[in-house]
N, C-alpha and C positions, 0 to 999 in steps of 0.2 A: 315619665310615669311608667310605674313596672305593672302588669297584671296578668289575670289568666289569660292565658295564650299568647302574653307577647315578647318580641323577639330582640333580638340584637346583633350585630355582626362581631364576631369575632376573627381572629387569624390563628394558624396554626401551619406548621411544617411538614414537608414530607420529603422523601427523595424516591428518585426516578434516575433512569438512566435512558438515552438513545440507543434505538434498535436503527436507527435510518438518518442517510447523510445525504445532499445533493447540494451542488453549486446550484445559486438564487437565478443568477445570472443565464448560465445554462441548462441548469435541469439535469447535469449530469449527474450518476451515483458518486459519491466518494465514499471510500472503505474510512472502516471507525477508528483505524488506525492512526489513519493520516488526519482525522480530526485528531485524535489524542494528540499526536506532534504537534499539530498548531496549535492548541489550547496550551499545551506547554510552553510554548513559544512567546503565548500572551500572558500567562503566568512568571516564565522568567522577565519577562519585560514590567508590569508589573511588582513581583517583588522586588527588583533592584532597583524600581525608584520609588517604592517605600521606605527601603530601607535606608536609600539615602538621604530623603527625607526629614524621616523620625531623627536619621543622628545630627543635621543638621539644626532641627527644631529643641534638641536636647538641652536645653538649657529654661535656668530661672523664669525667665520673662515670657516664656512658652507658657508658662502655668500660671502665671500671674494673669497673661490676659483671659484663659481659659477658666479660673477661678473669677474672678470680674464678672465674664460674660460681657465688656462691651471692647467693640474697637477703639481705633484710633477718635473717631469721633462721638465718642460716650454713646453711640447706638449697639442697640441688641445684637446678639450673635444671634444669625438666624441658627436654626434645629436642625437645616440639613448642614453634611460634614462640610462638603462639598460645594456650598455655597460662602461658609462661613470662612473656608481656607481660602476662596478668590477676593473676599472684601479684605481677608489681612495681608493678604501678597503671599500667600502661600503655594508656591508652585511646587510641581515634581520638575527633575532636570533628567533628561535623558543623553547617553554619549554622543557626539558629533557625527552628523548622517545617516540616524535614525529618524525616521517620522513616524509621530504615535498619532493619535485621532486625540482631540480636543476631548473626545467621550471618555476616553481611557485613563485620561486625567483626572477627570469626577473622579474617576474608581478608585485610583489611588487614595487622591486626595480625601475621599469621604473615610475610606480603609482607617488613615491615621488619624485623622481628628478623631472619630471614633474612640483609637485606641488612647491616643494621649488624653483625649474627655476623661475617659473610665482611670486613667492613673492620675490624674488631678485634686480624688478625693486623699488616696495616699500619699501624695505632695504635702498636701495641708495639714495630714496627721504627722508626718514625718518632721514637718519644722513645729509642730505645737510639743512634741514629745523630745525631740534634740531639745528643748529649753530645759526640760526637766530630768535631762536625762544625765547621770551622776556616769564617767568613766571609772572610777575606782571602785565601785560597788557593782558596777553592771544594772543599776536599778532602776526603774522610772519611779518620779515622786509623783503621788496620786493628783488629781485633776482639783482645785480649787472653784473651777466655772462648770456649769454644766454644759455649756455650748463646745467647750473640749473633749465632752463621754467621745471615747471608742469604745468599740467591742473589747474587751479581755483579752481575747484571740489576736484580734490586731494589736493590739500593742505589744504579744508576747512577738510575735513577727518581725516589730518594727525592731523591738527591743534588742533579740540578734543582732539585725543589721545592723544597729546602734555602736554594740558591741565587738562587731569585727570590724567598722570602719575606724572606730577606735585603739584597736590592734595593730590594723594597719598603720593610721597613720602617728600612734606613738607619743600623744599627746592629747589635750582636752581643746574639743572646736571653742572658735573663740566666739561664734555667733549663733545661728538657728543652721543645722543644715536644711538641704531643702534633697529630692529624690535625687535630682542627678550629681549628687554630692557621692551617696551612697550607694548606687547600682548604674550599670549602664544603662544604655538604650534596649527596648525589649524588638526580641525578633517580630518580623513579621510574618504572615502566615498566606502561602502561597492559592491562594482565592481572588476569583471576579466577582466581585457584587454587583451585579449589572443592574442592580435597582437604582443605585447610584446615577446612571445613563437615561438614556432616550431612545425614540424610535432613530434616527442616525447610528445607533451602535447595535439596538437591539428590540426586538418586540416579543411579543408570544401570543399565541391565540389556539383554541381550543377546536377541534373538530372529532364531534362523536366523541369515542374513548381515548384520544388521545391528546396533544399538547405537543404544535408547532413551533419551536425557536427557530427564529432568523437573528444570527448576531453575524456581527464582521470579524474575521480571523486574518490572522496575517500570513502570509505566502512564504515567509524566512524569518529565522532566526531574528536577524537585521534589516527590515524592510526599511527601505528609503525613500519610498512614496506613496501615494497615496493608492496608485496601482496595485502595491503587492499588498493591499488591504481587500479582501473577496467576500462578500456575504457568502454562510451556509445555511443549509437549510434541515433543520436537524428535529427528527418527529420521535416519540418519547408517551409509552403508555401511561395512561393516569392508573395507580394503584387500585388494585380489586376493591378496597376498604372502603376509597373515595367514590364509588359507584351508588347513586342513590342520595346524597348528601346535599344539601341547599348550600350550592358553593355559587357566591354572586361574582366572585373577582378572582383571577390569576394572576399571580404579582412574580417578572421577572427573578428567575433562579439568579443563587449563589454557585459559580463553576469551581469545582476542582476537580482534584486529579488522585485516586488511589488505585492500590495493588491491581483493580479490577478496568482501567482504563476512567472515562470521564462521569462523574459525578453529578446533577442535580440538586443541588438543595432548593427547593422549591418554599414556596407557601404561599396562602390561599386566602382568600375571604369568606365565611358562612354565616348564614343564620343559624342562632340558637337559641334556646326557650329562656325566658328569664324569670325568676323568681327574687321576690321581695324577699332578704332577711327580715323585716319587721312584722311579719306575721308566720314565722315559724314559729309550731310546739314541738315538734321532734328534733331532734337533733345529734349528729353522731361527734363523739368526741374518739380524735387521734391522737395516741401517745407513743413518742417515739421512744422503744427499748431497748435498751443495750443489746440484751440477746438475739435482738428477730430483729425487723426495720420497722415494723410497730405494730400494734394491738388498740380495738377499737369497743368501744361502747355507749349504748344509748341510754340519752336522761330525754323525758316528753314532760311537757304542764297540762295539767288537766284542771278543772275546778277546784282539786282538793291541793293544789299548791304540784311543783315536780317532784316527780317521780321515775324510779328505775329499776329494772329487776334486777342488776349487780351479776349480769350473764353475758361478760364479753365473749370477745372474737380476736384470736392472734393471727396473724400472718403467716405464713410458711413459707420462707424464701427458697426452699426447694434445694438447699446446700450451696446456692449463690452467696453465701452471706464467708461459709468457709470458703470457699472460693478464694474471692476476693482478700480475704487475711492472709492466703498462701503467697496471692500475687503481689498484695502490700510488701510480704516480707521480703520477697525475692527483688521487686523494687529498689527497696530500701538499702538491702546486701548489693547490689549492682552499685546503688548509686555511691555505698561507700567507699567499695572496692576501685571505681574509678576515681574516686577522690585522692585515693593513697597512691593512686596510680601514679596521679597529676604530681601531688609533692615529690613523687621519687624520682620525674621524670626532670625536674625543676633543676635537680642537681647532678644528673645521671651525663656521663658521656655522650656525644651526638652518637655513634652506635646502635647502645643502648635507648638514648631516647627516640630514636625511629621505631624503635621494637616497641617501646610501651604507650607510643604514640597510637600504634597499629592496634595496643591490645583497649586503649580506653575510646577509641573509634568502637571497634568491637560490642565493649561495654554499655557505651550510649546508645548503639544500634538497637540491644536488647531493652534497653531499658526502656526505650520506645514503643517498641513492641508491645513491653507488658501493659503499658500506660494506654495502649489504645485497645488493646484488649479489656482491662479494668473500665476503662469508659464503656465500652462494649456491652459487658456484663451489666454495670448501673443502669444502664438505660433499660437494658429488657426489667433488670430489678422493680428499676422506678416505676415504668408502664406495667408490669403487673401485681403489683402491689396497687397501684393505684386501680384498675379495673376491679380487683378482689373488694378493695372499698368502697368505688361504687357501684357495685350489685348489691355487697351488705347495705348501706344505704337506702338505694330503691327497696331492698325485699322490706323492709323496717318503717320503708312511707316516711324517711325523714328529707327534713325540707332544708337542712343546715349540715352544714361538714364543718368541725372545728379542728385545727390544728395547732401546736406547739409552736408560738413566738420564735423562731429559730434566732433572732438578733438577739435574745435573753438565754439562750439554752447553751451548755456546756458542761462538758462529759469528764470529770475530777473524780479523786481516790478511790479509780480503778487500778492503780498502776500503770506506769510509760505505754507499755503495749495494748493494752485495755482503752485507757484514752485516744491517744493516735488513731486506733481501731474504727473508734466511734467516733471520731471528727471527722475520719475523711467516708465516712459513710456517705451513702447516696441519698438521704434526706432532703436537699434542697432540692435536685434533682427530682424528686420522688412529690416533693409539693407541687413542683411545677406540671406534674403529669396528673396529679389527682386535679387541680386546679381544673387543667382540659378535659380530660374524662370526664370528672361530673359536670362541666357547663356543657356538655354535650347532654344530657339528660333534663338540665334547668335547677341544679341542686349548687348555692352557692356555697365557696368554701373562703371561712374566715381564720383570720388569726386571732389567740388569746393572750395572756400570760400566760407562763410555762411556772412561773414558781410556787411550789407547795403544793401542784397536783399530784403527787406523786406523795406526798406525807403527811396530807391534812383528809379527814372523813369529809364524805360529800353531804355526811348528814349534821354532824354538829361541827364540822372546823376545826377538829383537834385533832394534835397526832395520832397518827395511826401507829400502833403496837408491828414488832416486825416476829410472831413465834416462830415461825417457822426458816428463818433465815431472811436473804435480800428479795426475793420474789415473790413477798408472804406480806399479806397486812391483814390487819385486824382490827375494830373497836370495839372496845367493851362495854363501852353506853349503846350504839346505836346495834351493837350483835349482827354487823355485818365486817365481812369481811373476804379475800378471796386472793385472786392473782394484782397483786401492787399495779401492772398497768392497765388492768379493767375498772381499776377504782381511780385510775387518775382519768381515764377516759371519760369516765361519768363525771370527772372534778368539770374536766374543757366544756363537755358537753352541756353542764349546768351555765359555767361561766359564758359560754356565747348564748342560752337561752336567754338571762338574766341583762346582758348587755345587748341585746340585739336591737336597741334604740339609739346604741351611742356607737354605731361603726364609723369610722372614719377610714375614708378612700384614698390614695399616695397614687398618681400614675406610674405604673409600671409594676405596683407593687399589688400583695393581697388585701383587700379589707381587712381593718385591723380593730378589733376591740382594746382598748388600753389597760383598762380598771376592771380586776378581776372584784366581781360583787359575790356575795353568798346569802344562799336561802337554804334549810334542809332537804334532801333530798329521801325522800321515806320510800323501802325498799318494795312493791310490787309484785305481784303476780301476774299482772295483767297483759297482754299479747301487745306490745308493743316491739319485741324485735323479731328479724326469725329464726325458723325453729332451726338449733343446729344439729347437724347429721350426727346421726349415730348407725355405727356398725352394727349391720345385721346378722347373727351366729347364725351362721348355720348347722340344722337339725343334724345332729350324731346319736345313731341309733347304739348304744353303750354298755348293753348287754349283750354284745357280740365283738367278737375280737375282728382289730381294725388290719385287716392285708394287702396287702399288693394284687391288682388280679392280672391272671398269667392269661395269654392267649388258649384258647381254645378252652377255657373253662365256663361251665357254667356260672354266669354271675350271682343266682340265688342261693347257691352251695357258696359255705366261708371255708376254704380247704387253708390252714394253717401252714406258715412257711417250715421246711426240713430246718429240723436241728445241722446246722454245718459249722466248722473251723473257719477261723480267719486263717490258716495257715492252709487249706486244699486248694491247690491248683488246679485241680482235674475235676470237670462237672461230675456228679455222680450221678449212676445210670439209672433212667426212668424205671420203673415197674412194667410189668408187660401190660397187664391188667391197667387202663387209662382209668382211675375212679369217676375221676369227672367228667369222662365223654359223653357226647352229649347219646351216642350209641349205647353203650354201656353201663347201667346204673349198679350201684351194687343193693343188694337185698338188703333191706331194713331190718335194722338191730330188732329183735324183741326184746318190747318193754315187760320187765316185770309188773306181775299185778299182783296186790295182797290178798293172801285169802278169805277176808271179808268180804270185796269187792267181785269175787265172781260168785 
């Protein structure tokens, strides 16, 4: 039961770094260096027995029992990774006179199930669309079941891969392929998830402002007993932000390793306030736009049925939005240029192919680069875009945040460059951070349908008129009209008022409204959102001419700037007489008076 005042726990991430190292054992300092080597140590140990792992587990019967969900004996896969890969016989194998800890193993082992779970669902769409899928056309033939819907987007994905495995191999498959027909094994990514482990590998505990790790590292490269395995003892400020915050739990970090030595991925347990969707009348509806990363507005019910004042709110991504398009393209130029590389390398002299070797090494370096920069950049996008939402939100007293269905949304007859642009947008991204932000305030955020907010009136249903180009709507029965994603905002924000009886919950996922309903939405005066800023002119007094003021001038005297050339090179020489010194004044013109007046 949800009500005023009550709470719930939630999780959420953060990262930290250690300022302080000490052996458990002795109490001595260790420099953070010499932890960086060993955590590297545990990482290269680690990623190469995932990796031999996954290519060992690459295969059909991998994903068969993982799409099942049951073992050898028709029982349940347990939910941890790392449970499930010891009931199937799942081990990591390490080289001969290496000793790893039993803990270390979880870690692995939880790492790939993990990963092969999450490519399981592309397995099953990969052999439902190899059935339908035509070689000599390049085409998938559309879905006859509905238990076969993919997204659009994945099947244009699949449909590639379809199309160059059929390249390759020069003839039409004679059965259903399945993933690892079509692509290799995927790398793995050099991280500890010590959540995976126990207090034998690792614990954490909190004192004051900071957050104690004691995990076990290895002493070499190659440790060979249980000896060259040593607790450290490694202390790590909790962030300024997290200060103040009803955090009930500290949940074992994720370790890596970047540019800046060891990493943290931590996260948390809190309490936060919770609100029933079923008794919301405000509500903000979010429309993601091509131009911006989205534009928001409010529809409320009152006794006279919903209503709106048709007065949104854009975003302003601050020139992150160009940004990101420069670094798409350059992306993209990298990733072809290494591709041509590869072909020319393919057929290139041994010579030659060291040189071009060296240069798509080069290439993929950068490429990287940009890619983690690009992620960079989303992430500040997403978290402030999403705090800009909910403050409008709170200022507005709404009790619902509605957003775009993104599993229905898809960005067409923009052109190649336009689309691409807006797929790989930070939207998802950007849902999952409004999600947090506002259950930190108690403001729940759901999802709608996305179709037809954007070209239907929120007041009678009909299409909207476009005069003034693609960012322009209009209706000529209801005589409103305005910016196209303020009016689809109030379409979401209707549609989650109107359905906010029929939410259905998915774990993992957001509350989902299904069935867009419609009621009119009749346009408003009334103080339902807030007030937006507006520039304040400042006062120019306009019957005096506007100059520059020179030191040593009086500033109630307006002395006009000298007539000069743009071609004098040499100042020209002051007057002896200073007019405007503050010593000096000169004599007042006399005014003419007319001879009536004296």
């Amino acid at each position: 039961m949800t009500g005023p005042g009550s709470t719930a726990p939630r999780q959420f991430a953060f990262t930290t770094r250690a300022h302080m190292a000490v052996d458990d054992a002795t109490g001595e300092p260790i420099g953070l260096d010499d932890v960086d080597t060993r955590v590297g140590w545990l990482l290269d140990l680690i990623t190469a027995a995932g990796a031999e792992l996954v290519s060992r587990l690459w295969q059909p019967a991998t994903f068969d029992v993982l799409a099942t969900g049951l073992d050898r004996h028709d029982r349940r896969l347990p939910a941890q990774g790392h449970v499930a890969a010891a009931r199937l016989g799942w081990n990591p194998r390490y080289p001969d006179g290496i000793y790893v800890p039993s803990r270390v193993c979880r870690v692995v082992t939880a790492h790939v199930v993990a990963t092969l779970r999450t490519l399981t669902f592309r397995d099953t769409a990969i052999a439902a669309l190899s059935a339908r899928f035509d070689p000599a056309t390049g085409a998938v033939a559309p879905s006859t079941e509905s238990a076969d819907y993919v997204p659009p987007g994945f099947v244009r994905g699949v449909q590639r891969q379809l199309a160059a495995h059929a390249r390759r191999s020069g003839a039409a498959p004679a059965d259903r392929l399945r993933i690892t027909d079509v692509q290799g094994p995927p790398q793995t990514s050099a991280m500890a998830q010590l959540s995976a482990a126990d207090r034998q590998l690792a614990q954490i505990t909190m004192t004051k402002r900071e957050l104690v790790l004691t995990v076990k590292l290895p002493t070499s490269p190659a440790p060979a007993g249980r000896a060259q395995w040593r607790r450290v003892r490694l202390t790590a400020a909790i962030p300024a932000h997290l200060h103040g915050r009803a955090v009930t739990d500290w949940h074992l970090p994720t370790l890596v390793l970047d540019r800046r030595g060891l990493l943290w991925r931590c996260a948390a347990t809190e309490l936060v306030p919770v609100n029933d969707p079923k008794s919301a009348t405000v509500a903000v509806g979010v429309d993601w736009s091509p131009s911006t990363l989205g534009a928001a507005a409010i529809a409320a019910e009152g006794p006279s049925g919903l209503s709106s004042d048709y007065r949104g709110w854009t975003y302003d991504d601050r020139g992150l939005g160009i940004k990101l398009g420069r670094l798409q393209a350059e992306g993209q130029m990298l990733h072809r240029k290494a591709a041509r590389l590869t072909r020319l390398a393919a057929t290139a002299p041994p010579e030659v192919r060291a040189l071009l070797e060296e240069k798509i090494a080069v290439l993929n370096e950068h490429r990287e680069a940009v890619g983690v920069k690009r992620g960079r950049i989303n992430r500040e996008l997403a978290f402030h875009f999403a705090r800009q939402v909910t403050d409008y939100a709170a200022a507005a007293d709404a009790e619902m945040i509605a957003v775009e269905d993104l599993t229905t949304l898809e960005t067409r007859d923009h052109g190649r460059v336009n689309n691409n642009r807006a797929a790989q947008s930070a939207r998802r991204r950007a849902v999952a951070a409004l999600a947090h932000t506002a259950a930190g305030v108690g403001v729940p955020v759901v999802s709608v349908p996305a179709r037809g907010s954007s070209a239907q009136c929120p007041g009678c249903d009909k299409p909207l008129a476009r005069p003034g180009g693609y960012h322009t709507a209009w209706c000529p029965r209801c005589q409103v009209g305005g910016n196209r994603d303020h009016l689809a905002g109030v379409n979401l924000a209707k549609r989650a008022l109107l359905g906010r009886n029929k939410v259905t919950r998915r774990r993992g996922r957001l509350p989902a409204i299904r069935v867009a309903e419609h009621a009119p939405v009749r346009p408003s005066r009334d103080k339902n959102g807030p007030t937006p800023s507006r520039p304040r002119h400042r006062r120019v007094r306009r019957s005096l001419p506007t100059v520059t003021r020179l030191l040593g001038v009086n500033p109630k005297q307006h002395v006009p700037a000298p007539q000069a050339s743009v071609w004098d090179t040499v100042k020209p020489t002051p007057p002896h007489g200073d007019a405007g010194s503050r010593d000096t004044r000169p004599s007042p013109t006399p005014t003419p008076v007319a001879d009536s007046m004296r």
